[in-house]
DSSP file (Angstrom, degrees, kcal/mol; ACC not computed):
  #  RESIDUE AA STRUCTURE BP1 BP2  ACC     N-H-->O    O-->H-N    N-H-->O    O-->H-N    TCO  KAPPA ALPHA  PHI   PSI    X-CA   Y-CA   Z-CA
    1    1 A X     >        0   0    0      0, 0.0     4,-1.9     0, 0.0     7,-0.4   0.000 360.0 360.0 360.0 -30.6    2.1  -16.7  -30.3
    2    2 A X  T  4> +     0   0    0      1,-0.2     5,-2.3     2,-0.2     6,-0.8   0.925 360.0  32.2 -14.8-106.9    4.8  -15.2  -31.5
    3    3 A X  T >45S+     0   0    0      3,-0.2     3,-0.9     1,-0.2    -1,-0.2   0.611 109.8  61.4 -11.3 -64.3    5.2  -12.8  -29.4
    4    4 A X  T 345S+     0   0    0      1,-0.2    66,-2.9    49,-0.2    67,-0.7   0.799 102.5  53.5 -62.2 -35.6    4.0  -14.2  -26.4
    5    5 A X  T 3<>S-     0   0    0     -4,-1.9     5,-1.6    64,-0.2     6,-0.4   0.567 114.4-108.9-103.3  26.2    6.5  -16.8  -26.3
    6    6 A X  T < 5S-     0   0    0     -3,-0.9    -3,-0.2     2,-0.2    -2,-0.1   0.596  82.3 -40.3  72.2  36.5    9.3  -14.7  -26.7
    7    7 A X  T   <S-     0   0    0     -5,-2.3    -1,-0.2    -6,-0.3    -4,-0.1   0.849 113.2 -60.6  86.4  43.8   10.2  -15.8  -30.4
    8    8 A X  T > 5S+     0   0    0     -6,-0.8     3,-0.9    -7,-0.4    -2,-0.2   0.531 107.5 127.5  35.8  24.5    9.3  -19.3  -29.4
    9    9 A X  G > 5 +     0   0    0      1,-0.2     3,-1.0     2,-0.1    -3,-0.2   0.599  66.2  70.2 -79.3   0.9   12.0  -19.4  -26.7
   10   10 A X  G 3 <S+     0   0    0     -5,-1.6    -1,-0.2    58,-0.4     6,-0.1   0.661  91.0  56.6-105.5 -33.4    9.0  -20.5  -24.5
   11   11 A X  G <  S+     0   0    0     -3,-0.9    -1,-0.2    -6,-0.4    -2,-0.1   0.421  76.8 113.4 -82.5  -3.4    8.7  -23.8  -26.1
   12   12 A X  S <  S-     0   0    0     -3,-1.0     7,-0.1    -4,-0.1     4,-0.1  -0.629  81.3 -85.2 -84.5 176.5   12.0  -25.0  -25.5
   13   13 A X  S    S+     0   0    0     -2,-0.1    -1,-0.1     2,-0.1    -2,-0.0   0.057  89.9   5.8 -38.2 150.6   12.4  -28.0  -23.1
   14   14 A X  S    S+     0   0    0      1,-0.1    -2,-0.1    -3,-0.1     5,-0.0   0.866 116.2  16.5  -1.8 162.5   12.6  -27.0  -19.6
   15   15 A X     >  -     0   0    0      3,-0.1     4,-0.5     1,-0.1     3,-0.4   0.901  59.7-171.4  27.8  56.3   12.3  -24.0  -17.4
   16   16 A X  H >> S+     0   0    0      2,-0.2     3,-3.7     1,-0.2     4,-0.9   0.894  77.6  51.7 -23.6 -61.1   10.6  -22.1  -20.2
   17   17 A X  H >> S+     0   0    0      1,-0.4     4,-3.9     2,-0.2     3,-2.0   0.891 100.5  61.1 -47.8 -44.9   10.9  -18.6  -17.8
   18   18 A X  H 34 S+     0   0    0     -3,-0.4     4,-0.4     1,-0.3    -1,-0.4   0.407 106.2  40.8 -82.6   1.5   14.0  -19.0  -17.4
   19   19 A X  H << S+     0   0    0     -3,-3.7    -1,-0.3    -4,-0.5    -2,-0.2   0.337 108.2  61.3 -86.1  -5.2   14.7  -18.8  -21.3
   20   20 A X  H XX S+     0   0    0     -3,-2.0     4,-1.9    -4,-0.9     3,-1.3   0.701 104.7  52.3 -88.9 -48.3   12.3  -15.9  -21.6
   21   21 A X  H >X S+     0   0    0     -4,-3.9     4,-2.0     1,-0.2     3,-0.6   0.972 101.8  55.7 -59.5 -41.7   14.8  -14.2  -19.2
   22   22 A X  H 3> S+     0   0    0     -4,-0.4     4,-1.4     1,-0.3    -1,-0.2   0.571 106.7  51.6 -88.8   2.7   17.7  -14.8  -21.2
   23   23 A X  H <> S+     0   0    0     -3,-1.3     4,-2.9     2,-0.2     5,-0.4   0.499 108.0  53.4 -97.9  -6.6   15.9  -13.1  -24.2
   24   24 A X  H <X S+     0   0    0     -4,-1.9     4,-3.6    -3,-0.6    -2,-0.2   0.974 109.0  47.6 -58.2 -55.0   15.3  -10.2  -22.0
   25   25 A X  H  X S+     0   0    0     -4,-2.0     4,-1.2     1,-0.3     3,-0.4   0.904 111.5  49.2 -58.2 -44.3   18.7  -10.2  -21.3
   26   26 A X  H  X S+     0   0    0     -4,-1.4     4,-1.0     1,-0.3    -1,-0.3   0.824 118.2  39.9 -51.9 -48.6   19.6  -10.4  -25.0
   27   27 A X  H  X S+     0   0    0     -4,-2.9     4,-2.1     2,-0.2    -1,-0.3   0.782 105.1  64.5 -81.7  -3.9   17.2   -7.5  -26.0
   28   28 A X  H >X S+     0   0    0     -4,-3.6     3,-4.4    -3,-0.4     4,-0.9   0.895 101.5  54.1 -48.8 -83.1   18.3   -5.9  -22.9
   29   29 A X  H 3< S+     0   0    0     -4,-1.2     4,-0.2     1,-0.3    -1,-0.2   0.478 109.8  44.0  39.6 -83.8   21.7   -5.9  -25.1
   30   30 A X  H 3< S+     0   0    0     -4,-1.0    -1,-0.3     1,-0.2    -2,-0.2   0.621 121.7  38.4 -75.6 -25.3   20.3   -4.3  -28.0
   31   31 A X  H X< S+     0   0    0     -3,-4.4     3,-2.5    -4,-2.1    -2,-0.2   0.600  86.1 100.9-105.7 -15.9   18.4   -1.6  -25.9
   32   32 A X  T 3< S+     0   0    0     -4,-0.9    51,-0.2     1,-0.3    -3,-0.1   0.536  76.9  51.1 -24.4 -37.8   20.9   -0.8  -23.0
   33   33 A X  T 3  S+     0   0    0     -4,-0.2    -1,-0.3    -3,-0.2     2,-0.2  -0.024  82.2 108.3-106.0  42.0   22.5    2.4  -24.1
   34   34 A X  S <  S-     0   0    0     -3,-2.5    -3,-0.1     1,-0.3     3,-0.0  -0.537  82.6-104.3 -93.3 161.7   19.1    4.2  -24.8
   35   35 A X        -     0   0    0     -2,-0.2     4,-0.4     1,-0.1    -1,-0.3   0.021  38.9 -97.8 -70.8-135.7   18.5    6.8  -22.1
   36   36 A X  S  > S+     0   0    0      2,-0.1     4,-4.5     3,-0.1     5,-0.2   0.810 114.5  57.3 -99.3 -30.1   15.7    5.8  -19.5
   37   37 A X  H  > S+     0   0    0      2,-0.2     4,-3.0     1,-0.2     3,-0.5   0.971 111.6  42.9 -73.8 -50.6   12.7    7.6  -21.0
   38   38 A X  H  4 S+     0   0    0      1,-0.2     4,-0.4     2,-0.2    -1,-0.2   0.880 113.4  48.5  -9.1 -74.7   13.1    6.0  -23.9
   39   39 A X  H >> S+     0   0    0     -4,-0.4     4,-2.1     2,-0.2     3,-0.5   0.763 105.5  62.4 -68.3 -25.4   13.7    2.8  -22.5
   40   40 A X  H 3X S+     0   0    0     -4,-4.5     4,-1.1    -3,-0.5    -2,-0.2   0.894 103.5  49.0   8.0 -83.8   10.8    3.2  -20.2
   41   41 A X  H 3X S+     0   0    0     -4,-3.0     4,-0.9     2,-0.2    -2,-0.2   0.487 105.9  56.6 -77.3   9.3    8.7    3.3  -23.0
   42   42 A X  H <> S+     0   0    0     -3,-0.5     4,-3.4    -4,-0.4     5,-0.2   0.909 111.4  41.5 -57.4 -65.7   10.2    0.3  -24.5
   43   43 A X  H  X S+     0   0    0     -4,-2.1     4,-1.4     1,-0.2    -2,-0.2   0.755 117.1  51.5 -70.9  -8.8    9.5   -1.9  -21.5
   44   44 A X  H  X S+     0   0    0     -4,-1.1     4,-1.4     2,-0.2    -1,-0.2   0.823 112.1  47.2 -88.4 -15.6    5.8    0.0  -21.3
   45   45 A X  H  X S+     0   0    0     -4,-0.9     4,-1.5    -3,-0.2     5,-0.2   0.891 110.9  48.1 -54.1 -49.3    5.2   -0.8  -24.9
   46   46 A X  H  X S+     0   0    0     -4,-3.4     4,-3.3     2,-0.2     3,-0.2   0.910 108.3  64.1 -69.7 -46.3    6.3   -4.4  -24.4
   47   47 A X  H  < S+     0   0    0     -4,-1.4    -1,-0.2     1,-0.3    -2,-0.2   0.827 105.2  43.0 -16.5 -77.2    3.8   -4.3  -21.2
   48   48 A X  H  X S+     0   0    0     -4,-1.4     4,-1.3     2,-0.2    -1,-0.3   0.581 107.1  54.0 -78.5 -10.9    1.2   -3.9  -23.1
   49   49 A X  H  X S+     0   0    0     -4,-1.5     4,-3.7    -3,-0.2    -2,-0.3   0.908 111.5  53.4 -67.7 -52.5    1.7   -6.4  -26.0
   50   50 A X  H  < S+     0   0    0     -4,-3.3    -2,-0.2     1,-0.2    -1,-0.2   0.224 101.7  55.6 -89.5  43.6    2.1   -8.8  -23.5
   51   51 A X  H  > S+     0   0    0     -3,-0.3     4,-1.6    -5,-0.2    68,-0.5   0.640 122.6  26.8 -93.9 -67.6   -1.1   -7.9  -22.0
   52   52 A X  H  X S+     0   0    0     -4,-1.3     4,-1.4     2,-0.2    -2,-0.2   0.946 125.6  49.3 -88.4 -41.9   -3.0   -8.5  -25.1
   53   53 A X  H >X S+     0   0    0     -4,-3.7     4,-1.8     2,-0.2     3,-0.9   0.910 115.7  46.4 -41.7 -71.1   -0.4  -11.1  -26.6
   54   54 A X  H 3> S+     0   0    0      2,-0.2     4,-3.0     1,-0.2    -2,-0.2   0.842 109.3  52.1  -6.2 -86.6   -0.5  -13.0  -23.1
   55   55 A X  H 3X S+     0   0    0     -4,-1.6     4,-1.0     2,-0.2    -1,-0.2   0.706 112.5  47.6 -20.0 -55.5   -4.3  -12.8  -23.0
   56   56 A X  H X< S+     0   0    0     -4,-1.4     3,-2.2    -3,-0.9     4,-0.3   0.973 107.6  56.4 -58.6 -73.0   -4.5  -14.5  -26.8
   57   57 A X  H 3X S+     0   0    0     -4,-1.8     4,-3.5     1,-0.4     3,-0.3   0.522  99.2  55.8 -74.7 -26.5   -2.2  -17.0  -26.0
   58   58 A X  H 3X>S+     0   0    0     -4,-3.0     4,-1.4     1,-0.3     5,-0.9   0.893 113.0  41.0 -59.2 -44.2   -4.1  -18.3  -23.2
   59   59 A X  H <<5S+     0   0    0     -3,-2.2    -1,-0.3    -4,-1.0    -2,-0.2   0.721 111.7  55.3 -73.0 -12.9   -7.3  -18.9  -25.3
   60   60 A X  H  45S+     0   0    0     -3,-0.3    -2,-0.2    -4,-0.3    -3,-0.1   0.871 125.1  32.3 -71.7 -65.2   -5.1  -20.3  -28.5
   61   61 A X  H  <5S-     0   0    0     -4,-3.5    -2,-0.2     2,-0.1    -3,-0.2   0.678  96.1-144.5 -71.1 -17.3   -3.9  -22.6  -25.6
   62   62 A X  T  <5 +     0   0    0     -4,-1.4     2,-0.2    -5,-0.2    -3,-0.2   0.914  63.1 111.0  45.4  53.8   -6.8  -23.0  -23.3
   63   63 A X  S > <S-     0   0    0     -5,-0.9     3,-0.7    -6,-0.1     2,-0.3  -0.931  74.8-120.9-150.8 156.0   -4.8  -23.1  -20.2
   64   64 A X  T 3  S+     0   0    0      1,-0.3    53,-0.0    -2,-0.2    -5,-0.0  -0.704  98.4   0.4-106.7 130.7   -4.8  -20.1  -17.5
   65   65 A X  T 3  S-     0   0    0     -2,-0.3    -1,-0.3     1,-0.1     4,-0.1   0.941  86.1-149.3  66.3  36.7   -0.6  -18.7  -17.3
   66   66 A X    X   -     0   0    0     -3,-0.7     3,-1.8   -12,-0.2    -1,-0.1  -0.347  12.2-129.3 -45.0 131.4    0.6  -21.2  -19.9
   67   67 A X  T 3  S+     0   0    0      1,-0.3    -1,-0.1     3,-0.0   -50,-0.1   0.562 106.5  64.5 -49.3 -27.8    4.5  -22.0  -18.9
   68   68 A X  T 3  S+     0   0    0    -52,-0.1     2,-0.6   -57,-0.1   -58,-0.4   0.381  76.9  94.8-109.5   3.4    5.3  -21.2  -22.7
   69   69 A X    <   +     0   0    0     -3,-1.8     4,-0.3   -59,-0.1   -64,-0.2  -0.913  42.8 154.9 -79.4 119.0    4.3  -17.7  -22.4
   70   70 A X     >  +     0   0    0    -66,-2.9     4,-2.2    -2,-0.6   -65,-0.1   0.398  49.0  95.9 -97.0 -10.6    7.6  -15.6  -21.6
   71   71 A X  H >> S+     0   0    0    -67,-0.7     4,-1.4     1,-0.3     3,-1.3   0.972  81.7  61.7 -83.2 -67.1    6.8  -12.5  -22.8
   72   72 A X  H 3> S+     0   0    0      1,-0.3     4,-3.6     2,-0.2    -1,-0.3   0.667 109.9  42.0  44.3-104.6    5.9  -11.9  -19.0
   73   73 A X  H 3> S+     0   0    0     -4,-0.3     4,-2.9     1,-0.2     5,-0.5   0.870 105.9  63.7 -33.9 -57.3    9.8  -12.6  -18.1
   74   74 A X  H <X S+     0   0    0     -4,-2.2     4,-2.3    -3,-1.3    -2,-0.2   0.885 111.3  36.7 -40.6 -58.6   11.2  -10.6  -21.0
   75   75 A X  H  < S+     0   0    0     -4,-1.4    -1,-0.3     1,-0.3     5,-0.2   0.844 112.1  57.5 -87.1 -22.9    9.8   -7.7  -19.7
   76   76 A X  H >X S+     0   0    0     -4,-3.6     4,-1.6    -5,-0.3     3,-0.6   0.841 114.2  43.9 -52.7 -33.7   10.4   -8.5  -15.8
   77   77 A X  H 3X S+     0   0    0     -4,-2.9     4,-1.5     1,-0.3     2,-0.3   0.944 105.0  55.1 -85.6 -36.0   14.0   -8.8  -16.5
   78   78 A X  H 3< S+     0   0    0     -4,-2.3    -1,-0.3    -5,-0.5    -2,-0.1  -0.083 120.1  41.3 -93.1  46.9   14.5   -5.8  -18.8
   79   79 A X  H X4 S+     0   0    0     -3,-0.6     3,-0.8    -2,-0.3    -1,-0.3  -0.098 106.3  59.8   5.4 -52.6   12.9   -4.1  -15.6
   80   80 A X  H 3< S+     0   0    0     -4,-1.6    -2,-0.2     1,-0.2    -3,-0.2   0.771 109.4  39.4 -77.0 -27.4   14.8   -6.0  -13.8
   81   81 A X  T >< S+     0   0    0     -4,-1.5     3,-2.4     2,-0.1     2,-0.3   0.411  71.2 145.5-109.6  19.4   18.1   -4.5  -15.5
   82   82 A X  T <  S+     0   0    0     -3,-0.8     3,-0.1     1,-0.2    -3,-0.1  -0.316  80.2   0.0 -48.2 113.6   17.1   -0.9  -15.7
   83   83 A X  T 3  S+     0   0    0      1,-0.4    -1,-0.2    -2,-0.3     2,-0.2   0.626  91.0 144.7  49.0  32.4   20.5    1.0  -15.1
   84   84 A X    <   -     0   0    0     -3,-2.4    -1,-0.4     1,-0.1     2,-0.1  -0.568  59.3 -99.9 -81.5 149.7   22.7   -1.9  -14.7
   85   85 A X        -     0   0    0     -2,-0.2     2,-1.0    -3,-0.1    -1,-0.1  -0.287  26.0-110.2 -53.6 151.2   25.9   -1.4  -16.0
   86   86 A X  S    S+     0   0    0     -2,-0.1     2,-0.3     4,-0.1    -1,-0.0  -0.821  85.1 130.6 -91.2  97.8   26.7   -2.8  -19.3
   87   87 A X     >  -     0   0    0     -2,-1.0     4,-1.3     1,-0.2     5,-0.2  -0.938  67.0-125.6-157.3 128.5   29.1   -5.1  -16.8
   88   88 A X  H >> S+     0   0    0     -2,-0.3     4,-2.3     2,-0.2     3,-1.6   0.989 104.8  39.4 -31.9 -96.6   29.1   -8.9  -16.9
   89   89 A X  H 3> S+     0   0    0      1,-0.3     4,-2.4     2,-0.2     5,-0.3   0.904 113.2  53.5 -67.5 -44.3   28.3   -9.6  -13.0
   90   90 A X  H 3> S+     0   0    0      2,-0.2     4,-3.8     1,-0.2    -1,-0.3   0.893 112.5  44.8 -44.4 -48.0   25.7   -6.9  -12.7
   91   91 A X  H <X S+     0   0    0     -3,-1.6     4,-1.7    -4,-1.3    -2,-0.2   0.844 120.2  41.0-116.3 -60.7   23.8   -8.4  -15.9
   92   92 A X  H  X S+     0   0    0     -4,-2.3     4,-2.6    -5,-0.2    -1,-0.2   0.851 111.6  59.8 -52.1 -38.6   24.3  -12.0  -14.3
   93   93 A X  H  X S+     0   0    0     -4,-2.4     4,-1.9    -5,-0.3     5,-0.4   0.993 114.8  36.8 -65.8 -76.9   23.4  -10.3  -10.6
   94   94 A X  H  X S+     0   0    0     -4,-3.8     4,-0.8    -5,-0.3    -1,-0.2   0.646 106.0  64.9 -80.6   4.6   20.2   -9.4  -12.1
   95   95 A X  H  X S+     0   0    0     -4,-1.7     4,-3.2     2,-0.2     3,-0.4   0.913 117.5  28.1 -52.1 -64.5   19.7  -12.5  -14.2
   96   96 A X  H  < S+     0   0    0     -4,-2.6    -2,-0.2     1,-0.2     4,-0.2   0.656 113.8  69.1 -84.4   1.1   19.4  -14.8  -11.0
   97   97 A X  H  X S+     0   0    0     -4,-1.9     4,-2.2    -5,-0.2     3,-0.3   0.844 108.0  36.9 -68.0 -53.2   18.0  -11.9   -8.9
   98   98 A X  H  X S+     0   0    0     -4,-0.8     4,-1.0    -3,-0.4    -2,-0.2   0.771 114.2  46.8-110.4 -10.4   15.0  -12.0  -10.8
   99   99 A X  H  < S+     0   0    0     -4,-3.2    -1,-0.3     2,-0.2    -3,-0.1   0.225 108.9  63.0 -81.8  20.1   14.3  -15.6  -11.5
  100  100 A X  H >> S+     0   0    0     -3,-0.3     4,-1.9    -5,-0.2     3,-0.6   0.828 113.4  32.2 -32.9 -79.0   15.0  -15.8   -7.9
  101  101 A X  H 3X S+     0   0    0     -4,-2.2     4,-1.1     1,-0.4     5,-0.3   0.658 110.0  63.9 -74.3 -22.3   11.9  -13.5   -7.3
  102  102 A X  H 3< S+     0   0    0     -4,-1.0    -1,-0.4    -5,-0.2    -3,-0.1   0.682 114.9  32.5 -71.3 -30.0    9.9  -14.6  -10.1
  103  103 A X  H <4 S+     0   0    0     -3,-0.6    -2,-0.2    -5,-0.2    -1,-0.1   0.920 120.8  45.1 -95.8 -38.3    9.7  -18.1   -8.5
  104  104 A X  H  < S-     0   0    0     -4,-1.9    -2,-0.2     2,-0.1    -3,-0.2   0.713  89.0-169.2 -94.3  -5.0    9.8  -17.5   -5.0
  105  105 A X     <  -     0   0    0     -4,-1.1     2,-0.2    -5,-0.2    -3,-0.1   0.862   2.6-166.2 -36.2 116.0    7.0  -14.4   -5.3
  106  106 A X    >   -     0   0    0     -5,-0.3     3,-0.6     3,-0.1    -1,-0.1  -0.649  41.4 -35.3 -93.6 168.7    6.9  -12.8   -2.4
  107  107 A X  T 3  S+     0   0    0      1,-0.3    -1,-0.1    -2,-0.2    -2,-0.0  -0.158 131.8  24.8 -68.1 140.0    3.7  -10.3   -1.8
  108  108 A X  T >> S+     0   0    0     -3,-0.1     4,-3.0     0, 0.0     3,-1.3  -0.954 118.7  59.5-100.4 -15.4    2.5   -8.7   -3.8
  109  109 A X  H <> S+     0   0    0     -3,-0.6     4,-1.3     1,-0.3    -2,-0.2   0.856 115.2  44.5 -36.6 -47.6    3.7  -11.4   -7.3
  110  110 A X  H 3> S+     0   0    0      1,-0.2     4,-1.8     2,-0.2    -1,-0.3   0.793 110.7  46.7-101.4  -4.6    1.7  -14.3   -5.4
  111  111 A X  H <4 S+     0   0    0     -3,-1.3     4,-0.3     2,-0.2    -2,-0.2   0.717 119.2  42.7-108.0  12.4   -1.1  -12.6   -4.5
  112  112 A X  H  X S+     0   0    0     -4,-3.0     4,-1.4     2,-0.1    -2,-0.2   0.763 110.2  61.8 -66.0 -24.6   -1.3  -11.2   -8.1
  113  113 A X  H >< S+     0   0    0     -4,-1.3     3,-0.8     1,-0.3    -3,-0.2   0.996 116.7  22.2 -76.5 -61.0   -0.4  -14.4   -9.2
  114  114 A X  T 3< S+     0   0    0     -4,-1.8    -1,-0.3     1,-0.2    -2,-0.1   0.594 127.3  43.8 -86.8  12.5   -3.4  -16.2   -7.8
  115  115 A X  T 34 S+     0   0    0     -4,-0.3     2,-0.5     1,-0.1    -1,-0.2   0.557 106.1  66.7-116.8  -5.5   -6.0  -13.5   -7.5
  116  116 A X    <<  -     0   0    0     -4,-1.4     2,-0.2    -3,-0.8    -1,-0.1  -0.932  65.0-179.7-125.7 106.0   -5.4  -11.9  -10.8
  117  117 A X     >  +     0   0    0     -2,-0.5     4,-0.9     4,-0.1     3,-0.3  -0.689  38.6  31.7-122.6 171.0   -6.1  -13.7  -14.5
  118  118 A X  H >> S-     0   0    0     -2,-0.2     3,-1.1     2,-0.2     4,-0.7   0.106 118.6 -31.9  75.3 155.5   -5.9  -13.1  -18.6
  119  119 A X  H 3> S+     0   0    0    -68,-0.5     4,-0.8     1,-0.3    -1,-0.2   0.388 138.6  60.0   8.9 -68.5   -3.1  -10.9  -19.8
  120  120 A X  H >> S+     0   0    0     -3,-0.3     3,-3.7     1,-0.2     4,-0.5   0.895 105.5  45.6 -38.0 -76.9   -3.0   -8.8  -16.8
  121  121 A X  H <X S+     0   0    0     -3,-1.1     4,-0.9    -4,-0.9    -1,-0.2   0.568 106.1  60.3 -26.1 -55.2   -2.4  -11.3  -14.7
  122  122 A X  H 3< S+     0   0    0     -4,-0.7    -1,-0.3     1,-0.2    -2,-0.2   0.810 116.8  28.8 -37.7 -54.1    0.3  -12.8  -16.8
  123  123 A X  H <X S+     0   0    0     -3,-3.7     4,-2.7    -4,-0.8    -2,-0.2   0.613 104.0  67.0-110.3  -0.4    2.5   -9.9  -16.8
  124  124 A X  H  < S+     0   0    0     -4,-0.5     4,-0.4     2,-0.2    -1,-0.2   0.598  99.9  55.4-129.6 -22.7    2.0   -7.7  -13.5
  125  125 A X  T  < S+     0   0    0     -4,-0.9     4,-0.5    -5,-0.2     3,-0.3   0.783 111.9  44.6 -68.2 -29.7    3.6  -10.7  -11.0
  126  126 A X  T >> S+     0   0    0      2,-0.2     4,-3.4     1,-0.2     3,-1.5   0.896 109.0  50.9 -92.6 -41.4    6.5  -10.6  -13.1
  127  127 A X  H 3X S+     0   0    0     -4,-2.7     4,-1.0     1,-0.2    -1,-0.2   0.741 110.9  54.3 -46.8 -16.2    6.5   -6.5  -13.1
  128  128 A X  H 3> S+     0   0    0     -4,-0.4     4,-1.7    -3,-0.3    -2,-0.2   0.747 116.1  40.4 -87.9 -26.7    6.2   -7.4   -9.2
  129  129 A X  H <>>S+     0   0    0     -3,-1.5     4,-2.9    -4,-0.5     5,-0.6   0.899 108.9  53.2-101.4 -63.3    9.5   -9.6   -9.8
  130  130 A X  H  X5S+     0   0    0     -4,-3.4     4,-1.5     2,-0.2    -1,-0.2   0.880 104.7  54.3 -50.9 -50.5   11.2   -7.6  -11.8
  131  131 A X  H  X5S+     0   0    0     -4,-1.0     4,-2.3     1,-0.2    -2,-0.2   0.950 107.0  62.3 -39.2 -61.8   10.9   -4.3   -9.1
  132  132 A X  H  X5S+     0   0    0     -4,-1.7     4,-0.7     1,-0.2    -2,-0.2   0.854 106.0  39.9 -32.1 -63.4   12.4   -6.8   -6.7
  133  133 A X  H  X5S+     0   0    0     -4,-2.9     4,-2.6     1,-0.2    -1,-0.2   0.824 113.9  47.6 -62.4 -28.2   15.5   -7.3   -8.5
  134  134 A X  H  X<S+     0   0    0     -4,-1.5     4,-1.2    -5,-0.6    -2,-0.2   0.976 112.3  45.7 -90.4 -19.6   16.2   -4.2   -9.5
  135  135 A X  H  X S+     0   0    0     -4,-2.3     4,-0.7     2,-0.2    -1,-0.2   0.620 121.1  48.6 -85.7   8.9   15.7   -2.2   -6.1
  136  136 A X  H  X S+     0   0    0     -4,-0.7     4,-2.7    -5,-0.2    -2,-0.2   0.780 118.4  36.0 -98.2 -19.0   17.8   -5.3   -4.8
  137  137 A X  H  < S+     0   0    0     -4,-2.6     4,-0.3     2,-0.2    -2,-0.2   0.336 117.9  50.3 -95.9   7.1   20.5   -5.0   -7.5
  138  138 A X  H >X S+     0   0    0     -4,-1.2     3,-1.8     2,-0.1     4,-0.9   0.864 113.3  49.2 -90.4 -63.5   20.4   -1.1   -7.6
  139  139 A X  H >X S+     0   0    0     -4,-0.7     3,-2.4     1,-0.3     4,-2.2   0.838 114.5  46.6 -73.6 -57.2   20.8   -1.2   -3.7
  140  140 A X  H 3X S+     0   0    0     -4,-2.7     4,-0.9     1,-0.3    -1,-0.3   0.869 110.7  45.5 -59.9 -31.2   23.7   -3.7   -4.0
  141  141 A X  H <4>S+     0   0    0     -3,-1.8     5,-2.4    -4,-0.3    -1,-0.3   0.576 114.3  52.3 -90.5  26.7   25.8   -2.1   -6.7
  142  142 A X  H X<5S+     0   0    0     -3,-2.4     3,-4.0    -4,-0.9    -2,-0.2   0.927 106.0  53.9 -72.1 -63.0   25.3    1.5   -4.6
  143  143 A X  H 3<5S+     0   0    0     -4,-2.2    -2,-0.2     1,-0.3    -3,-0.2   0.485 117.7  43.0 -46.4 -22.3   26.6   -0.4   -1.2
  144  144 A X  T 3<5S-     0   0    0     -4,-0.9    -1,-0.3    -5,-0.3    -2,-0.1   0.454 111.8-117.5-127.9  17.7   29.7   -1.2   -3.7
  145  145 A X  T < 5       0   0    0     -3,-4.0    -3,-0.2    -4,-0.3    -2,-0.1   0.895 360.0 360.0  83.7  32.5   30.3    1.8   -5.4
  146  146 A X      <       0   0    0     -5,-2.4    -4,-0.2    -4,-0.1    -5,-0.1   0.471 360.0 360.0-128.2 360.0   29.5    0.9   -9.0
């Protein structure tokens, strides 16, 4: 549970995801200046924890997607910032870029979301979310030169 709820950040009082993102961003932080393959295999390690993490926590809880699993988010945002600049507004850009897309999911995130259960399920709309932001927040800081 740990784990799945992103160090409990999942449990606080409202908009659980949207605290799961801001521990993305925070390990984002700590992992930022690794190269990519590296970091790659951070977020595909994290992938699969929350796969199986995910997966527990939904039988521990006996509800399908529990709101207080984050681990989900974590890793859609640290996706979501793969080769942002270590930059304030880039870091912000792809904070609300991708709980933008994480709520609204457009296809394929909602028809993972409802056709798609258990771990998988959990994490592979928010990998959908996370893609979104970052080929919209790569595109933008290309278009501005950063």
């Amino acid at each position: 549970m740990f784990i799945a709820t992103g160090a409990y950040s999942g449990s606080l009082p409202k908009a659980p995801g949207t605290w799961g993102s801001a521990v993305g961003v925070l390990l984002w932080l700590l992992v930022s200046r690794l190269d990519l393959l590296p970091y790659g295999a951070i977020i595909t390690l994290l992938f699969f924890v929350g796969v199986l993490s995910g997966g527990a926590a939904e039988k521990i809880i006996d509800q399908s997607d529990p709101p207080q699993v984050v681990i989900d988010e974590i890793v859609g945002q640290l996706l979501a910032l793969t080769a942002a600049p270590l930059h304030p507004v880039p870091i912000l850009l792809s904070f609300l870029l991708f709980r933008f897309f994480d709520i609204l999911k457009p296809f394929p995130a909602n028809w993972i979301d409802r056709h798609l259960c258990g771990g998988l399920g959990i994490m592979l709309d928010d990998i959908a979310a996370g893609l979104y932001a970052l080929l919209v927040l790569q595109l933008g800081l290309w278009l501005y030169g950063l």
